[in-house]
N, C-alpha and C positions, 0 to 999 in steps of 0.2 A: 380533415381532422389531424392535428399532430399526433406527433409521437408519445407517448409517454415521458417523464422527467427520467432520465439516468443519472444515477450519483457519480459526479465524476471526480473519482480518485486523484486526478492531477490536480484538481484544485485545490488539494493540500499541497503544499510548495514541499515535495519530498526533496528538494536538494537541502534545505532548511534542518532534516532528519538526523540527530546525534544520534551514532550507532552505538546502542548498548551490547546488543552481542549479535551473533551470526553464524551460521555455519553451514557452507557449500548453500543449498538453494532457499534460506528464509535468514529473515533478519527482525531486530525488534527494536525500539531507539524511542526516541522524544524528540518534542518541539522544543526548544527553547521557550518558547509564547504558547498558550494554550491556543489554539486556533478554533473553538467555538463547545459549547456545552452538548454532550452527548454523544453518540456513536453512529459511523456511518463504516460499510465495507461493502465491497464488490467481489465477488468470487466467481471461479469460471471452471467448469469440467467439460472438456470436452468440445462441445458446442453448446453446452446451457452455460447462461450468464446470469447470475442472480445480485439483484442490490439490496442492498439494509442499510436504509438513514433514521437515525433515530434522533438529528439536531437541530437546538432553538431554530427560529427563524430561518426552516428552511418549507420548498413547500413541497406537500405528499407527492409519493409514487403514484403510481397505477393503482396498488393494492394498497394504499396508505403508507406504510412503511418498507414498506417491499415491492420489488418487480422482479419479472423471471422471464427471458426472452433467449428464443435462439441466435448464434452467432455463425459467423466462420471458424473453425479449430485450427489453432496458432498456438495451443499448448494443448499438453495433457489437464495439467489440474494449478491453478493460479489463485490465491488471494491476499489481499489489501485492506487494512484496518486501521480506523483509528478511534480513540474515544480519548477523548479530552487530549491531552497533550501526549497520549500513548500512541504511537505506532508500528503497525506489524506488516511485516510481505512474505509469502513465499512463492514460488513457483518450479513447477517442475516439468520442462528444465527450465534452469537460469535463463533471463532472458536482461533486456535493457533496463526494466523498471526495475526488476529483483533481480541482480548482479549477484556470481559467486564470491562469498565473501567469509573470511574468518576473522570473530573477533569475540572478544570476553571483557567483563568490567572497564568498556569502552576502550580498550586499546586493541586496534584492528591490528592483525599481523599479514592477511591478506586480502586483494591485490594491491592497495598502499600503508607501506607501516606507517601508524600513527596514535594520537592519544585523542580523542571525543571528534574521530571522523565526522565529517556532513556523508548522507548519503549521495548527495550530489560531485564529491570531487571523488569516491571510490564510481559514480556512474561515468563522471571525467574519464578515468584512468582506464578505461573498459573499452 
């Protein structure tokens, strides 16, 4: 018997990610391209890991749109989101997918100054 499907957050190309704003452990940004209709996010406390896909042409969880499985603890409390071309991360603490970052109406001031960063070259600079 396999495993259940797990939504897997990398498969949105977060290096792709315009950061709209940030600060120290979450961030929030856009796709440039919409990358599919609907919402999908992974969250983690602790050692529970919970999915929520809610997009066309993908197929069900465990529980349909959800699944809820124990993990290893590699953080305190961790999540990842996107719905249509929106996306969100936070984790606490920063780690490599959700980087400490400061930035407002797309102009990051940290860790690289710039104007409609990718998430991908502030995870560069990290």
């Amino acid at each position: 018997m396999s495993a259940p499907r797990q939504v897997q957050m990398d498969s949105i190309d977060e290096t792709k990610v315009v950061v709209y704003s940030s600060c120290c452990c979450c961030y929030s940004g856009c796709l440039p391209e919409i990358a599919g209709v609907g919402c999908a996010a992974q969250e983690t406390l602790l050692c529970l890991e919970a999915d929520i896909c809610c997009k066309l042409g993908t197929s069900p969880l465990c529980c349909g749109c959800c699944a809820i499985r124990c993990t290893d603890i590699t953080t305190c409390c961790k999540t990842q989101g996107q719905c249509c071309c929106l996306v969100s991360g936070s984790a606490l603490p920063p780690d490599a997918e959700v980087p400490c970052m400061l930035s407002v109406c797309f102009l990051t001031c940290f860790p690289k100054p710039g104007c409609c960063v990718r998430l991908g070259d502030v995870k560069g600079g990290n």
